[in-house]
N, C-alpha and C positions, 0 to 999 in steps of 0.2 A: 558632171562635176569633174574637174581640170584639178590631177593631183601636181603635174610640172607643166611650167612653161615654153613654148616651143622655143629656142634662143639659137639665133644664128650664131658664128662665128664672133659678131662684134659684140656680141653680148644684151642688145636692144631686143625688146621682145617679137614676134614676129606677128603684126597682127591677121594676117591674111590666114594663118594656122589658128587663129583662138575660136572655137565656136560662137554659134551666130548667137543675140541675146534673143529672147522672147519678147515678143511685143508686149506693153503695158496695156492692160485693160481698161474697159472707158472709164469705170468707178476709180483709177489710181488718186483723180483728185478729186476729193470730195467736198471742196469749197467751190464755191461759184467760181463763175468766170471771171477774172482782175482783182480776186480776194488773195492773201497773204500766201495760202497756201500755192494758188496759181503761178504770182510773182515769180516769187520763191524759185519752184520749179521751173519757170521761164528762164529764169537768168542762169541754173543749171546746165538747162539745153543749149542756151546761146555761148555762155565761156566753154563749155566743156565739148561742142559741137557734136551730141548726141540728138538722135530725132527722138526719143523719149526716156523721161525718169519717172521711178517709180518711190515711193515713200520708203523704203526697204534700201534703196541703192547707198551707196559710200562714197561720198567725192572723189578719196583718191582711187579705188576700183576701179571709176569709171574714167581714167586718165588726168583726174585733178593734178595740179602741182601747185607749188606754190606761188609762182605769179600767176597763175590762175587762180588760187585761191582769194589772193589780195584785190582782182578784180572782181569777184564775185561778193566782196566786202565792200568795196567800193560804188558798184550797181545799183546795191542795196540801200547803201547809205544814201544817198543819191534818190533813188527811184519810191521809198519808202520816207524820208529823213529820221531814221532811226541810228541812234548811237549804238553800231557793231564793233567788234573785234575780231580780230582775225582768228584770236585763240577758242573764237565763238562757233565756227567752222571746222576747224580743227580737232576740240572737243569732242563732238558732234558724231557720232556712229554710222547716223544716215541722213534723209534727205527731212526725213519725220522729227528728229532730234533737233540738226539745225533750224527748222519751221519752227519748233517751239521757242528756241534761243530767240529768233527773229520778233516772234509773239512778247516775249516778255519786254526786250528792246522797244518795243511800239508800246507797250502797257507803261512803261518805265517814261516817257514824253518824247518830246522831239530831241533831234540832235545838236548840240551846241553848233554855234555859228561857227566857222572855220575860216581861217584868214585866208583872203584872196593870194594868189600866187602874184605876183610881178616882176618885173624885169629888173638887173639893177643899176640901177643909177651908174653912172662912170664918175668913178674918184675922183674929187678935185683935187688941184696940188697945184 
């Protein structure tokens, strides 16, 4: 356990000084494979560019931030169509917590249809 953080000079943390994490155990997910819990902690791994999470871990602990966070909102929406929040994430303690937030979103239906982006037209005059 890391009571201070090693901080260079510019003030960013040093990550080459932080202890190494311990590897997640095979039991970490206990849902099948391409079940909610799986997703979930896929899309983790992939915005947060960790090789593994554990149901315990903290988004921002593990180097979340906030445009990461909003992609990870966004993934979800997307790769689930569940209506998330960012504040869904955020809330959220760990990786277990937001999995259930996620859970209720999918119990709650699908997500409202969202209006296409496009280009804008050039003004006439």
């Amino acid at each position: 356990f890391m009571y201070t953080l090693p901080l260079p000079p510019n003030c960013t943390v040093h990550q080459g000084a932080l202890p190494a994490r311990a590897a997640a155990p095979a039991a970490a997910y206990p849902a099948a494979a391409g079940g909610v819990d799986e997703q979930v902690a896929e899309v983790w791994r992939t915005v947060l560019g960790v090789p593994d999470v554990e149901q315990s871990d903290d988004f921002l602990s593990l180097g979340g931030h906030s445009l990461a966070a909003l992609r990870v909102v966004h993934l979800l929406r997307r790769r689930l169509n569940v209506e998330l929040q960012l504040r869904d994430l955020l809330d959220a303690a760990d990786l277990a917590g937001f999995t259930a937030a996620v859970r209720r979103a999918a119990a709650a239906g699908p997500a409202a249809a969202r209006p296409t982006l496009t280009a804008r037209r050039e003004a006439v005059r």
